[in-house]
C-alpha positions as CSV (number, residue, x, y, z in Angstrom):
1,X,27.0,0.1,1.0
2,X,24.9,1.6,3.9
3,X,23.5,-0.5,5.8
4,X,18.9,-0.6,5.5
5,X,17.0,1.1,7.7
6,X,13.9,-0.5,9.2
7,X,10.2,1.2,9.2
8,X,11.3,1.7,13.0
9,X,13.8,3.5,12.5
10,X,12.3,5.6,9.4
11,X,9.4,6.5,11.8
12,X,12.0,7.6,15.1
13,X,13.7,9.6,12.1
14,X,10.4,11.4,11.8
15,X,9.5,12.0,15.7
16,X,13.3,13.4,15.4
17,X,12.7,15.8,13.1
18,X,9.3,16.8,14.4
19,X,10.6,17.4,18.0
20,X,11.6,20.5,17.9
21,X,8.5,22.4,16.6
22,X,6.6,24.1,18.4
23,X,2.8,23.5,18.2
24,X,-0.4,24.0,20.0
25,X,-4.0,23.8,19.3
26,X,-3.7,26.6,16.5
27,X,-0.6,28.3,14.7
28,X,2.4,27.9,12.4
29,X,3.6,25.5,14.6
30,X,1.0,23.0,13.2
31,X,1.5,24.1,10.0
32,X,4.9,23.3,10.0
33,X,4.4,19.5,11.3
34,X,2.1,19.3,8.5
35,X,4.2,20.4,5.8
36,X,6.9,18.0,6.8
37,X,4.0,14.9,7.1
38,X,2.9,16.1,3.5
39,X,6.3,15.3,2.5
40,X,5.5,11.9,3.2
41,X,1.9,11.8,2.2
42,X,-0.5,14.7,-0.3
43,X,-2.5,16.2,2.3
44,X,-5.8,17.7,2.2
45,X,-4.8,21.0,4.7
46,X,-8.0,22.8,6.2
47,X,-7.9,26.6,7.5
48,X,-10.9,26.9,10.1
49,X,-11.5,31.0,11.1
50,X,-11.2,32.3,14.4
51,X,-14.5,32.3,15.7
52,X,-16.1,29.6,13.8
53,X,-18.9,27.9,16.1
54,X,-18.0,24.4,15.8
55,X,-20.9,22.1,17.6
56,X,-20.2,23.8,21.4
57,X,-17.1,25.3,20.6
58,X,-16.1,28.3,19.0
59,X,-12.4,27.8,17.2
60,X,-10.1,30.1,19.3
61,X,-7.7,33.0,18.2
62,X,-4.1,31.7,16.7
63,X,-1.1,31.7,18.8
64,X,1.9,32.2,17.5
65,X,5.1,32.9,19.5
66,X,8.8,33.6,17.9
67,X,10.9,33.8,21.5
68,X,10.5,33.9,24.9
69,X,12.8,33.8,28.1
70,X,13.4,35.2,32.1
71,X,16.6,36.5,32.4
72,X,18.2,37.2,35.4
73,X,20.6,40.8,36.3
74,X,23.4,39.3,34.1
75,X,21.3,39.2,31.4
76,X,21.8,35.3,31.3
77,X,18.6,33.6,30.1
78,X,17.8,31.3,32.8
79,X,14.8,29.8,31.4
80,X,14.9,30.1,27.4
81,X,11.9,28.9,25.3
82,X,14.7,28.6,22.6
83,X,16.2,25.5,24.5
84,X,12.5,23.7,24.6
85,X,9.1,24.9,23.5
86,X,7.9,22.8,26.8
87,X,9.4,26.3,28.6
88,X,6.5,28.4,27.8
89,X,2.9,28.0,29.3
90,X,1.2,27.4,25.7
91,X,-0.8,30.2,24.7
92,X,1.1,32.8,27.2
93,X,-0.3,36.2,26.7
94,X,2.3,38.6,25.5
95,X,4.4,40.0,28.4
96,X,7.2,42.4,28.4
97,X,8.2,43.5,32.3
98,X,10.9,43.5,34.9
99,X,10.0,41.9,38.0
100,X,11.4,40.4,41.4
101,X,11.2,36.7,41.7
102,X,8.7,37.3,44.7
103,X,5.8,38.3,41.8
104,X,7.5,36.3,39.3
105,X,7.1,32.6,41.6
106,X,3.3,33.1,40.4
107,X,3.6,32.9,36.8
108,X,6.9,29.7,37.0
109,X,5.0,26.2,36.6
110,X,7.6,23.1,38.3
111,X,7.4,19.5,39.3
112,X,8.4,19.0,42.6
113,X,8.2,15.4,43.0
114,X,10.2,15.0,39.5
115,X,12.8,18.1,40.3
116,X,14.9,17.5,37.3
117,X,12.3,17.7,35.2
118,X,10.2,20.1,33.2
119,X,6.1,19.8,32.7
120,X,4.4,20.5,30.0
121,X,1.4,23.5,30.6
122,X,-1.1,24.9,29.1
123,X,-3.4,27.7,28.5
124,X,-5.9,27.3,26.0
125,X,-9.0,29.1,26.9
126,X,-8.1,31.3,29.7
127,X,-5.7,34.2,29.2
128,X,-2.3,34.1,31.1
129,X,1.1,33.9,30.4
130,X,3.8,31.8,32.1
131,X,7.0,29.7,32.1
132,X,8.1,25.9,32.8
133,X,11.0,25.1,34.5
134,X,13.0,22.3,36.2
135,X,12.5,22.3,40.2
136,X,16.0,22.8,40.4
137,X,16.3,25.4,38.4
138,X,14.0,27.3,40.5
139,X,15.2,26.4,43.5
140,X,19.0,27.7,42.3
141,X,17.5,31.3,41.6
142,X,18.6,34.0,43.6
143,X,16.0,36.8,45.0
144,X,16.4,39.9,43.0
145,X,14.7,41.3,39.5
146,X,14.2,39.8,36.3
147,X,13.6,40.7,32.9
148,X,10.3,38.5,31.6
149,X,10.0,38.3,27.5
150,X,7.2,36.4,25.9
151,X,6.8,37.5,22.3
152,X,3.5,35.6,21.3
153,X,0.7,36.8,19.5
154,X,-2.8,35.9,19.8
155,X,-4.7,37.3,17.4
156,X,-7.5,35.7,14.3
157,X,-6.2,33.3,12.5
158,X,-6.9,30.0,11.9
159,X,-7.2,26.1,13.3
160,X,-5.7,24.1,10.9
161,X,-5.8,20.1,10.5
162,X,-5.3,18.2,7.6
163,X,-6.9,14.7,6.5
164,X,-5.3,11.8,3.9
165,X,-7.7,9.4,2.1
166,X,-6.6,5.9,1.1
167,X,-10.2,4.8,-1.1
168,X,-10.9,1.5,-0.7
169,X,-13.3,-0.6,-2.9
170,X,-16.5,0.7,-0.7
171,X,-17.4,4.3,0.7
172,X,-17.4,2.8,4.3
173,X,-14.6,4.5,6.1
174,X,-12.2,3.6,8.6
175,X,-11.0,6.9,10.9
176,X,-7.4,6.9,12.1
177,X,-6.9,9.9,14.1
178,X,-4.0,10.8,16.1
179,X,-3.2,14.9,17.6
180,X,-0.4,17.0,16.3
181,X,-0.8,20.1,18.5
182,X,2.0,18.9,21.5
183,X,4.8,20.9,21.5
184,X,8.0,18.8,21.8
185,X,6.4,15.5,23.5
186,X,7.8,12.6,21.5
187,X,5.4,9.5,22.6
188,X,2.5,11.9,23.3
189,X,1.9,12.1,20.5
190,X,4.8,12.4,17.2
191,X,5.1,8.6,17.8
192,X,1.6,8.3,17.0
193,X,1.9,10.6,14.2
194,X,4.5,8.7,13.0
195,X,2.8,5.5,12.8
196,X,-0.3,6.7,11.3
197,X,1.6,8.3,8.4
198,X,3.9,5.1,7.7
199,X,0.5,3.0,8.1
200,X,-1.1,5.4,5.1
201,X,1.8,4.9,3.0
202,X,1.3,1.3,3.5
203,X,-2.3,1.0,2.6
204,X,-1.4,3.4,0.0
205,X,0.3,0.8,-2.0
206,X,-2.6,-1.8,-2.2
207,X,-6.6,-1.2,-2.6
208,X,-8.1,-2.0,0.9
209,X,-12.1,-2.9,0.8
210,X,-12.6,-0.1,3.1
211,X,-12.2,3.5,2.4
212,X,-9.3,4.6,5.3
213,X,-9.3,8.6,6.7
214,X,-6.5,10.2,8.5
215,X,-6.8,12.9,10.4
216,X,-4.0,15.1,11.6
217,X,-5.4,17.5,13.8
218,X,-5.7,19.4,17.4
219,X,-6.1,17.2,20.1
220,X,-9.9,18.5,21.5
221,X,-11.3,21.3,18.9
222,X,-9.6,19.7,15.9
223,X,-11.5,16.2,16.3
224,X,-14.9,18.4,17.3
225,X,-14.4,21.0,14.5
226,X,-13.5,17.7,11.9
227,X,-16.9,16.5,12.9
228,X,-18.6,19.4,13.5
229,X,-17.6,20.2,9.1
230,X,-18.5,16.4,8.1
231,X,-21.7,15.7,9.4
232,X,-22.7,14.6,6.0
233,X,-19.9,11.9,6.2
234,X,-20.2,10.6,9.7
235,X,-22.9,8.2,8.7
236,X,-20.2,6.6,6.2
237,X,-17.7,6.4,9.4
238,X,-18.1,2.4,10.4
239,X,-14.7,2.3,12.8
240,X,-12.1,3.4,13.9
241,X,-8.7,4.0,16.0
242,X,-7.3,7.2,17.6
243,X,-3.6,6.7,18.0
244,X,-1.5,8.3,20.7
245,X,1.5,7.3,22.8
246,X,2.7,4.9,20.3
247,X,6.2,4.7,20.7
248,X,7.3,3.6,24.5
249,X,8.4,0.2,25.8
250,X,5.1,-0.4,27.5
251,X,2.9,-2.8,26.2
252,X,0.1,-2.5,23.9
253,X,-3.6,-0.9,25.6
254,X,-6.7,-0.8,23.6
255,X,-9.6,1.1,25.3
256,X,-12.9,0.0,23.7
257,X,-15.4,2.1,21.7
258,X,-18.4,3.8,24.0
259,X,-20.3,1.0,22.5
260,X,-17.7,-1.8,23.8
261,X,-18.9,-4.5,21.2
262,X,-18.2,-2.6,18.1
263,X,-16.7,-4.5,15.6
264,X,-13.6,-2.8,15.7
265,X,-13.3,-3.5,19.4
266,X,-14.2,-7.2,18.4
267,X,-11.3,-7.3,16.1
268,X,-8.5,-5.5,18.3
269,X,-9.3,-8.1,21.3
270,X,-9.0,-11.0,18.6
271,X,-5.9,-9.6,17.2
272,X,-4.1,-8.8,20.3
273,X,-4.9,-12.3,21.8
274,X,-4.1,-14.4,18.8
275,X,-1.0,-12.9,18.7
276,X,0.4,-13.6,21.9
277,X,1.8,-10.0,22.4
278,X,0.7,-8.8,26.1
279,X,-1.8,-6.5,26.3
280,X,-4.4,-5.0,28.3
281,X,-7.9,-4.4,27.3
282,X,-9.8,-1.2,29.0
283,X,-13.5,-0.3,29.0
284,X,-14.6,3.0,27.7
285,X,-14.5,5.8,30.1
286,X,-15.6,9.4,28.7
287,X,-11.8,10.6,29.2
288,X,-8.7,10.5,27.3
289,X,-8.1,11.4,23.6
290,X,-10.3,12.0,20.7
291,X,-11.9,8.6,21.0
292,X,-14.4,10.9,23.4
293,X,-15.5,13.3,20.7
294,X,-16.1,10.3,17.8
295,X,-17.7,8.0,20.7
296,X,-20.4,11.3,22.1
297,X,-23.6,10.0,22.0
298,X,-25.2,11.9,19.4
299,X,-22.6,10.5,16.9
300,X,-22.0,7.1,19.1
301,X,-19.2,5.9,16.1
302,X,-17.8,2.5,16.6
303,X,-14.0,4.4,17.5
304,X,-11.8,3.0,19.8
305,X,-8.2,4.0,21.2
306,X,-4.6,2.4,20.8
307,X,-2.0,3.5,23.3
308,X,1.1,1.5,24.6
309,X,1.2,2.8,28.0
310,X,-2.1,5.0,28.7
311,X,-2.0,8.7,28.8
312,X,-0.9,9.7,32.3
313,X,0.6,6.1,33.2
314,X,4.5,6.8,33.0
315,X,6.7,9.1,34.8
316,X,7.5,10.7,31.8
317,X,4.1,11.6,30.6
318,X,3.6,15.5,29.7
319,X,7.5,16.5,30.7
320,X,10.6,16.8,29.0
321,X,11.6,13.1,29.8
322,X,9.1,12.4,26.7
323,X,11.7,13.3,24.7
324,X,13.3,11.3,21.3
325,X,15.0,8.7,23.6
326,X,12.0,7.6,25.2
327,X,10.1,5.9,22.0
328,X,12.0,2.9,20.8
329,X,12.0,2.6,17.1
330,X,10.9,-1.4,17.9
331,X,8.0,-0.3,19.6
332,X,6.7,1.8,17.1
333,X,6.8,-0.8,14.9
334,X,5.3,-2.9,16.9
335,X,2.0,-1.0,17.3
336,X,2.3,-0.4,13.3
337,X,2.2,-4.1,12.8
338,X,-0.9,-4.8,15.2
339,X,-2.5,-1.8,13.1
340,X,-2.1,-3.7,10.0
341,X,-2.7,-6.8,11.3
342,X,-6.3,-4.9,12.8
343,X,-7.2,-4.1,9.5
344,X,-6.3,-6.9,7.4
345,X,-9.1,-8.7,9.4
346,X,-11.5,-5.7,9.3
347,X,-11.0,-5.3,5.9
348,X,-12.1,-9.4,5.0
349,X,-14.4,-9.8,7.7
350,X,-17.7,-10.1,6.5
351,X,-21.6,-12.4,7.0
352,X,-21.9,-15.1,4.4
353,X,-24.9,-17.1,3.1
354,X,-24.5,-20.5,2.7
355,X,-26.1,-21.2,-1.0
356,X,-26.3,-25.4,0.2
357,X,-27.8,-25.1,3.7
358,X,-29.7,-29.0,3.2
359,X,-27.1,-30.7,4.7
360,X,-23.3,-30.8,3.8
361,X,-22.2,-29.7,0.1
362,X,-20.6,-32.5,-1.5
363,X,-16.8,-30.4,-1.6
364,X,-14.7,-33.2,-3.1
365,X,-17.0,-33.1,-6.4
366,X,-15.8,-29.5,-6.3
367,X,-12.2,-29.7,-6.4
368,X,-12.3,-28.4,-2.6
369,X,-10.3,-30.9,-0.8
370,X,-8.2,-32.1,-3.7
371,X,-7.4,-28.0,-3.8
372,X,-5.8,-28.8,-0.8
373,X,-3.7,-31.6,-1.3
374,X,-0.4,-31.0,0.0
375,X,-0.9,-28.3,2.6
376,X,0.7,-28.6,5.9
377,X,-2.8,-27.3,7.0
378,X,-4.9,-29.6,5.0
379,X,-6.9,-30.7,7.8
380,X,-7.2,-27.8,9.3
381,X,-8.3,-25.9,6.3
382,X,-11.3,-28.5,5.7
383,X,-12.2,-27.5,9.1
384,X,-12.4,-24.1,8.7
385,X,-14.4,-24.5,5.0
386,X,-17.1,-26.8,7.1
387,X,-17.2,-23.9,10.2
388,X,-17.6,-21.2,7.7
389,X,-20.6,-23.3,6.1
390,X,-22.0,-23.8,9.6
391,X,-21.9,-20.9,10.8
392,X,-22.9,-18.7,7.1
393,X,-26.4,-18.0,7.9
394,X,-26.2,-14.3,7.9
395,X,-26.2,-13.6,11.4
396,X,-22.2,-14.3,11.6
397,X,-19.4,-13.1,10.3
398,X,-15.4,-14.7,9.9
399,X,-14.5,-13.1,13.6
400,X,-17.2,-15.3,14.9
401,X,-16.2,-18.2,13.0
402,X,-12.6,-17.7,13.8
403,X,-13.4,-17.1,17.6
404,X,-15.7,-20.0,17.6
405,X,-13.8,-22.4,15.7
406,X,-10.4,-21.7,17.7
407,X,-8.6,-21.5,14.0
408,X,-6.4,-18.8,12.8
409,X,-8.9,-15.9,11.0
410,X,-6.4,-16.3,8.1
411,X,-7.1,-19.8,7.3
412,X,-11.0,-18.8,8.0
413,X,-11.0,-15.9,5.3
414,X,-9.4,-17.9,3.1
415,X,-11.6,-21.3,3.0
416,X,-14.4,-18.6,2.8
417,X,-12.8,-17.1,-0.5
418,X,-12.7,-20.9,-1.6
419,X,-16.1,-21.6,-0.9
420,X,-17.2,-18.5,-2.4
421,X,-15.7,-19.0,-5.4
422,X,-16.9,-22.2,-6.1
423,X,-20.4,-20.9,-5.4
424,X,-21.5,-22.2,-1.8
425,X,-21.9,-18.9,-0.3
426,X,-22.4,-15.5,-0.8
427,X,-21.6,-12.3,0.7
C-alpha cells in the first residue's frame, strides 16, 4: 500500500510541475499555469486586449517565445533558453544575428557576487532583447563570433488572469491574491500559488460566512487591470491577503494593510502571536507585491501581505537557486495552516449586543454553566461568556474580547454562540 501524501507534499508536487513553464506578464505561458491550476479548481479565465487602458496602464502586447540560445563557432549552445526560461531577458525582442562577444557582453545579464548563479531579468515596457547567464559561464567564453537566436513574438494579444469564488453566507469578500507571471521561480511565487489553490479547495468543502476571491494573475497590471474591470465590486472587498514567497524555511512575515489597523491586520498579529510560531510584523510601505495596488489610496482596501522570508531578503531571491529544492513541503504547509487559522477567526469575528445589560444575566437559570459541566475548560469558558457580555456593547468585537481577556479566540467565539443562542445577545 503506498504510503499518504501530506498537503505539503501535494502542494511541492504542484510548484514541480509548474516549474518549468515559462510565463510572464502576458502569453501562453500563463495560460498554461492556469490550465494546470484549473485542474485543481473551475476557473473563471479572463482575456484582456492589447491596448486596453486599465486605470494608468494600458495592457501591453503578448509575448510569446518558442526557443532561444547563443551559440558559440561549434555550434554548441552555450546559453540555451531550453535548459531554463530564467536564460532569456523576458520580453526579448526578436533577434536573429551573428556577433563577436565584444557587442554581444551588452545584451548578457550576470551576477557577479553570486557567479554560479543565474538572475532572473526583465523587460516589460521597454523594448530589448537579452540573455542570463551564470558569471562563470561568461567568464569561460572565448572571444570570437556567435550566433544569437531569440524566437519571441510580440504582437496583440491578450493579458490573461483568472479568478475562483468560494460564496460564503454574505457578499462581503475576502481577496486572496498571489502572481503567476514568474518564469521558473519556485518560492517567488508557484509556492504561493500553490497554497492559495490548496486553501480554495479547502474552503471549498465547507460554507465560510464570507464570500472568498482568488485571483491568479500578473504580478503589477494583472492586480491593476482586476481592479481596474471590478470597480463595481471593490466596495464588497472587506480584506484581504496577497500571497507570495510561501514556501522557504524562513519564518512567517506579515506586512500590514496601508491602513495598518484593518481588521485583517488585527487578526494576522493575533493569530501569529497566539500561536507561538515566530514571526515578524512589518508596517506598510508602498513597495512589494500587489498589496500596493489593493492598498492605493483611491481604493484604500483593508489588504495586507503574507510572505515567509520578504521579497528580496534571501540569497536566492529572483535566481535560479529559487528553484524546487528551495521550498520545503513543511513550510508550505505551514503558511497554509496560519491562512486557515486567519480566516477561521475572520470569518466568526463579529460586534455583539448584550440583550441583559442591567447587571449580570442570571446564566445558571439558563442551562449555561450546567452546559458546561465536565469541561476541562469549565472555568475558563464562564470567563469568556462573562467577557463576551462585558464587552457586547456594539463597539467590540470577539478579537477585542479575546485580546482583552487573554483567552483563546476559540473558547471566546464559542461562549458567544452559547450566549447567543440562549438569547443574551445579538449580532
Amino acid at each position: 500500500m503506498a504510503p499518504m501524501t501530506t498537503p505539503g507534499e501535494e502542494m511541492h508536487a504542484l510548484v514541480e510541475r509548474l516549474y518549468p513553464l515559462c510565463r510572464s506578464i502576458t502569453g501562453d505561458g500563463v495560460r498554461a499555469t492556469l490550465d494546470v491550476i484549473g485542474e485543481y479548481l473551475p476557473l473563471q479565465v479572463h482575456e484582456v486586449p492589447t491596448g486596453t487602458r486599465v486605470l494608468d496602464w494600458t495592457v501591453p502586447q503578448e509575448w510569446n517565445i518558442r526557443d532561444a540560445y547563443v551559440a558559440d563557432a561549434t555550434g554548441r549552445r552555450v546559453v540555451d533558453f531550453a535548459a531554463s526560461s530564467l536564460h532569456v531577458l523576458g520580453y526579448s525582442v526578436p533577434v536573429a544575428a551573428t556577433m563577436p562577444l565584444s557587442e554581444l557582453r551588452a545584451h548578457l545579464h550576470t551576477l557577479p557576487d553570486q557567479p554560479s548563479l543565474v538572475p532572473y531579468r526583465t523587460s516589460y515596457y521597454k523594448p530589448a532583447w537579452g540573455f542570463c547567464l551564470a558569471q562563470e559561464t561568461l567568464d569561460a567564453l572565448p572571444d570570437g563570433d556567435y550566433e544569437v537566436r531569440i524566437d519571441s513574438t510580440l504582437a496583440d494579444g491578450h493579458l490573461t488572469y483568472a479568478e475562483h469564488v468560494v460564496p460564503g453566507q454574505v457578499a462581503d469578500e475576502v481577496i486572496v491574491s498571489c502572481h503567476v507571471c514568474h518564469p521558473s521561480l519556485a518560492n517567488d511565487n508557484l509556492a504561493g500559488v500553490a497554497v492559495a489553490t490548496f486553501l480554495a479547495r479547502e474552503l471549498a468543502e465547507r460554507t465560510p460566512y464570507h464570500t472568498y476571491r482568488f485571483l491568479f494573475a500578473p504580478g503589477t497590471i494583472g492586480a491593476i487591470t482586476w481592479l481596474a474591470r471590478n470597480a463595481e465590486r471593490v466596495e464588497q472587498v472587506r480584506h484581504g491577503v496577497v500571497l507570495a514567497c510561501a514556501g522557504d524555511r524562513g519564518a512567517l512575515t506579515y506586512k500590514r494593510s496601508r491602513r495598518g489597523d484593518a481588521e485583517i491586520d488585527r487578526v494576522m498579529r493575533h493569530v501569529l502571536t497566539a500561536s507561538g510560531r515566530p514571526h515578524t510584523i512589518r508596517e506598510f510601505t508602498p513597495y512589494g507585491y500587489d498589496e500596493r495596488q489593493f492598498c492605493s489610496p483611491g481604493f484604500d482596501l483593508g489588504v495586507g501581505s503574507l510572505t515567509r522570508t520578504p521579497y528580496a531578503g534571501y540569497p536566492e531571491y529572483h535566481t535560479s537557486a529559487d528553484d524546487p529544492s528551495f521550498v520545503a513541503p513543511e513550510a508550505m504547509e505551514d503558511t497554509l495552516a496560519v491562512l486557515r487559522e486567519t480566516f477561521g477567526v475572520l470569518d466568526r469575528n463579529r460586534r455583539h449586543l448584550n440583550l441583559s445589560p442591567y447587571g449580570e444575566p442570571q446564566l445558571g437559570r439558563r442551562g449555561l454553566y450546567g452546559a458546561l459541566g465536565g469541561r476541562s475548560d469549565t472555568q475558563e469558558a464562564q470567563m469568556a461568556m462573562l467577557w463576551v457580555l462585558s464587552l457586547s456593547d456594539g463597539g467590540h468585537d470577539l478579537l477585542d474580547v479575546a485580546e482583552r481577556s487573554g483567552l483563546p479566540f476559540d473558547t471566546v467565539a464559542t461562549a458567544a454562540d452559547a450566549l447567543r443562542d440562549a438569547g443574551l445577545i445579538k449580532a
